[in-house]
N, C-alpha and C positions, 0 to 999 in steps of 0.2 A: 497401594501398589508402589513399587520402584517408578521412577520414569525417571531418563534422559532426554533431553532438547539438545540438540546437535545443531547448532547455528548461530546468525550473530548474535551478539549482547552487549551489555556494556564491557569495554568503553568505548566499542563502536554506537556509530549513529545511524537514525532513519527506519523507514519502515518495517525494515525486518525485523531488527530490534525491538521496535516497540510491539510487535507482534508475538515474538517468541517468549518476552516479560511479562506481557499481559497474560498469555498464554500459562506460563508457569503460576504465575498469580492464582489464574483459575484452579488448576490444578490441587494447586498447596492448600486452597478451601477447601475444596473436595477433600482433603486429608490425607493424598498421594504425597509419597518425598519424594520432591523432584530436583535433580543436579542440572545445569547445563554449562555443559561443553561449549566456549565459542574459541574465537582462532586468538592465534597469538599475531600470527599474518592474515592476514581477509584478502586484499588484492594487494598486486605489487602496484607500488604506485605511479609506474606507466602507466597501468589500466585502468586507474580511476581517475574519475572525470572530473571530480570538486573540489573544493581548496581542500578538504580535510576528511578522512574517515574516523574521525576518532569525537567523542562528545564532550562538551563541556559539563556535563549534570555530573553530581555527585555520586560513588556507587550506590548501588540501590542495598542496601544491606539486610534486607528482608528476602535476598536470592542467592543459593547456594552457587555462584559463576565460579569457572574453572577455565583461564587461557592455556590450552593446550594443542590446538589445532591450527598447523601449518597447512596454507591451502595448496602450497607447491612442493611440498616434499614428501613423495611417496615411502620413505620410513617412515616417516613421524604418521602417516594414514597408518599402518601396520600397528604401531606402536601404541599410540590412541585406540584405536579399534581393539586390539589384544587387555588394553588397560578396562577398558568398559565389559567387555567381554564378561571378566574377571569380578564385576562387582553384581553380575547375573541379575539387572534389570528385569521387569517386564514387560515394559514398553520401550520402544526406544522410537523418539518422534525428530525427523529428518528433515526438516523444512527443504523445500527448495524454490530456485526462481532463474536460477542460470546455469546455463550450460559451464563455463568454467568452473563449478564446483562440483559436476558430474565425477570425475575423477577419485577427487578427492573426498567426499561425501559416501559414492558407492563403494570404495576400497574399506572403508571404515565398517561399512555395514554387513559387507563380505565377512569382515573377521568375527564380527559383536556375535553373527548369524552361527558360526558354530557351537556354541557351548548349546542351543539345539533346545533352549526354553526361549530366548528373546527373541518379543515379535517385533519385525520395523514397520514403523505407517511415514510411507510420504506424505509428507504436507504440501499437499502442490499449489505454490501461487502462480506459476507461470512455468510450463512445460519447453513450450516454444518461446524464446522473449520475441517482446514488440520489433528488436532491428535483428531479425535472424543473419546470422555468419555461415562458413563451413562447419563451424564447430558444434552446432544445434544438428547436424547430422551424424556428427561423430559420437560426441559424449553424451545424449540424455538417456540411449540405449542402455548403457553399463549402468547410470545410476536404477532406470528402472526397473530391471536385471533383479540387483541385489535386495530391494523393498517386497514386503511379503504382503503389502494393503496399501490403498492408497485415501486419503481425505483430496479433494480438490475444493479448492473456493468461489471456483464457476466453474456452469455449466459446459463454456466452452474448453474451459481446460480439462475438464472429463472429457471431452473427445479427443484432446491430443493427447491425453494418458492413453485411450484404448488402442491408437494408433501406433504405439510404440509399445505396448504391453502386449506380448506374443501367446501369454500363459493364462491368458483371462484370470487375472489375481482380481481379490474384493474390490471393489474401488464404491465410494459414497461422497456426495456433493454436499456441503458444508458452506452456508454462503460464509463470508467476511462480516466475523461482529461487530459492533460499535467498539469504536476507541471511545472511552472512557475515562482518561488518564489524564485531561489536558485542564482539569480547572472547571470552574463553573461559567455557565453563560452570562454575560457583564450587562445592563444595560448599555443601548447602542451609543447613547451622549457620552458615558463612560470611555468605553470604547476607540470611539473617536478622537475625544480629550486624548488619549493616551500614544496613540498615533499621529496627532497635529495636524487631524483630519478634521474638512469642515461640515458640521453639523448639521448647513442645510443642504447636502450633496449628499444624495446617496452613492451606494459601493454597491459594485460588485467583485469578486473575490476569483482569483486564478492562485490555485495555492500547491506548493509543490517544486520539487527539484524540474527543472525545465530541459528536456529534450525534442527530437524533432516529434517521436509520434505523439508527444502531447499537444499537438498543435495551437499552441499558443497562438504562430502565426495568423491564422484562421481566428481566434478572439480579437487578436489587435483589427485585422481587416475588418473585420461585425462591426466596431467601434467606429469605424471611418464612417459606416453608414451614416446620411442625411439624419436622420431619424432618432437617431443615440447622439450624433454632437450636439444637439440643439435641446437635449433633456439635461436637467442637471444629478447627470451619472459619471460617474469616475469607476476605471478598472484599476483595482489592488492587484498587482502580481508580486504574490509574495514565496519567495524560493528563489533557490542557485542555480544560475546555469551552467549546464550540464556539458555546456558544448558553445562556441562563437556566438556569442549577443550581438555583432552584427546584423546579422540576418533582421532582429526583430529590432532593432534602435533603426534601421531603415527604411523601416516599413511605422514606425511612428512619424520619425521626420517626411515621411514623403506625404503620409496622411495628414501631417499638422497635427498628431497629436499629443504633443507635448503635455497640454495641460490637463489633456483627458487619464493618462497615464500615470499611474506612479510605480516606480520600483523598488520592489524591498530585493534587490539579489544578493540573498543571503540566507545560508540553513539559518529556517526559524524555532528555535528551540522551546521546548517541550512548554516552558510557564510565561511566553507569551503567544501560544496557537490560539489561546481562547480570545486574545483581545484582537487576530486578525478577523474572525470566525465570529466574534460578538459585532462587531462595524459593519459589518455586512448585510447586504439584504435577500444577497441568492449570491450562491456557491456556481459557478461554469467548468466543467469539463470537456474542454473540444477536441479530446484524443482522436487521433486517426488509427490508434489501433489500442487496445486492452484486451483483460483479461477482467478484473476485477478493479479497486481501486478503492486503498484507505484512507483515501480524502472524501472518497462517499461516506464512509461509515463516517468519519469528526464530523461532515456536516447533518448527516442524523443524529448523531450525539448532540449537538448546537441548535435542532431541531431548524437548519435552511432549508429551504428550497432550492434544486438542483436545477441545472439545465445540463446534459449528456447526453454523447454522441448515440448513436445506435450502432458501436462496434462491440466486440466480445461480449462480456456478459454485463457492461452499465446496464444495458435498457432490462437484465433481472432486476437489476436492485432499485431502480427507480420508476415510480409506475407513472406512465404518459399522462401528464392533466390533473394529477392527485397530488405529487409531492414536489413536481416538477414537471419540466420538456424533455422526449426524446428526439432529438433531431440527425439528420445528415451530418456528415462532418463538411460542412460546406458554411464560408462566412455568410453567406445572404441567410442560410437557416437559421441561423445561430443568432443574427442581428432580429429576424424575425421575430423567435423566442423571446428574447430578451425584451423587444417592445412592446411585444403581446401579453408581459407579465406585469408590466410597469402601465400598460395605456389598460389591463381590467382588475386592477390592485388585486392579484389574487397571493400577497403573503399572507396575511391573516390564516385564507383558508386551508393553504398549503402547509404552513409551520402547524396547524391544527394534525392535519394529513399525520405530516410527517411525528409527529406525538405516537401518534396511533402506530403507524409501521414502523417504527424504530424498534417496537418490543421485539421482533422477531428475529432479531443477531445480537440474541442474548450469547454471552462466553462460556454457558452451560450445554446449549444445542453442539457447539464446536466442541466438547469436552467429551459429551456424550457420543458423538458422530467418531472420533478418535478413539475412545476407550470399546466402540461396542464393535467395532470391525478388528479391532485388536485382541478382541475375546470373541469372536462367534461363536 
């Protein structure tokens, strides 16, 4: 089949990216020729939040990429859209996750949609985002509008699709497959050596661009606990933040955790994920609010043990007491977790667990799930 991917790529960075590459990846085995379209502009750079939207890696030259898509100029949506139209696809896959590119994503879809063979599947990772604006009222309507299917990657984002989908169109739940892509798992000594981490301290691992509703805060606070300073545990937090690092450097110095602490703030790029992810000994997620999250799939790729909140759809992907903890987003739970994993040594049986459950977000189920609502 033709297919286009309509979203980021290189030489942008982060998760979308690496979603909509692997994505194609899959694809191009399957034997589909796949183009993707990403932007020539992605956000103006008022609107983004980190030192840089752009990647260090080299292009990947095994993917047909095409920067052609302005995310604020409603010509060039016309003009893109008329352009694809024209080369009469069969699929045409539209990722999304933000309201700011409702505009520009649906107008495109609008035009591909008339030559009246090409089907659009939203790829929904995030309907509603975590810190909803006005704008999550305005815009996610029009892109829904314009898509003829939809793939979601939680369960809870199938409810905010139905809730703004007026027309009951197809819609099918697709969890989030294993990244893949980041290296092989290092021995831990390795690992450590390589980071100028000490070998008889274990890690634990907060991994990820830092905003509010990943509540980091709430990890650093578990730490203060009696119970975790007096073990010899250190938290890695490795990622940029997203927004004022005061907030959490005050809440180390007020707890005295200076040495408990380390910070890597910094995009960590793609060929050294495996040496934070290999040092580790459980993966924490203390989000106050999600959807799904592809820091769960690298640590079932890595085969960790998770500990996540029980907001959106984490507590799908990780099963309570088997692969990991589902907790509250509350620091006393989370500290709880944390000492209930380490005071009954359950990695062995958990990294076993997670062996077993990782087969199930295979890049095949996600290919299948896209191609069969695209052909009923």
């Amino acid at each position: 089949m033709k297919i286009v991917i309509i979203g980021t790529a290189h030489p942008y960075r982060g998760g979308i990216t690496a979603f909509n590459e692997r994505l194609a990846r899959q694809l191009i085995k399957e034997e589909h020729k796949v183009d993707i379209y990403t932007f020539t502009l992605q956000y103006p750079n008022f609107l983004f939040p980190g030192k840089t939207q752009f990647s260090k890696e080299i292009v990947p030259k095994d993917l047909k990429i095409t920067r052609k898509v302005s995310s604020i100029n409603p010509l060039n949506w016309i003009k893109v859209g008329i352009e694809i139209r024209k080369k009469n696809p069969d699929i045409v896959i539209i990722p999304y996750w933000m309201s700011f590119f409702a505009p520009c994503l649906g107008t495109i879809a609008a035009q591909i949609k008339k030559n009246k063979h090409t089907k659009i599947v939203g790829l929904v990772h995030n309907m509603i985002p975590h810190e909803p604006s006005l704008l999550d009222k305005i815009f996610p309507p029009y892109y829904v509008k314009n898509v003829d299917f939809f793939v979601s990657l939680s369960e809870s984002v199938l409810v905010d699709i139905k809730k703004l989908d007026k027309k009951n169109k197809p819609k099918a739940f697709s969890p989030h497959p294993i990244y893949d892509h980041y290296g092989d798992l290092l021995p831990k000594i390795e690992a450590k050596k390589a980071l100028n981490l000490d070998n008889g301290i274990n890690y634990v691992l907060f991994f990820g661009f830092i905003r509010a509703y990943k509540g980091l805060d709430l990890l650093l606070e578990a730490f203060a606990d009696e119970r975790l300073k007096q073990r010899p545990i250190k938290l890695l937090v490795a990622g940029e933040f997203y927004e004022d690092e005061t907030t959490y450097l005050e809440i180390i110095k007020k707890n005295h955790l200076e040495d408990k602490i380390l910070l890597f703030n910094e995009f960590i790029p793609d060929n050294r994920v495996n040496i934070f992810f290999s040092a580790c000994d459980l993966v924490v997620q203390p989000y106050k609010a999600a959807t799904q999250s592809g820091v769960t799939q690298i640590a079932y790729y890595f085969e960790k043990p998770m500990i996540v909140t029980n907001v959106g759809g984490l507590a799908e992907i990780v099963p309570n007491g088997k692969c990991g903890f589902v907790v509250k987003p509350d620091a006393k739970e989370i500290a709880n977790a944390i000492t209930h994993y380490y005071n009954n040594g359950y990695e062995s049986e958990f990294v076993e667990n997670c062996k077993t459950e990782k087969k199930k977000y295979d890049w095949k189920n996600m290919t299948e799930s896209i191609l069969k609502i695209g052909n009923p």
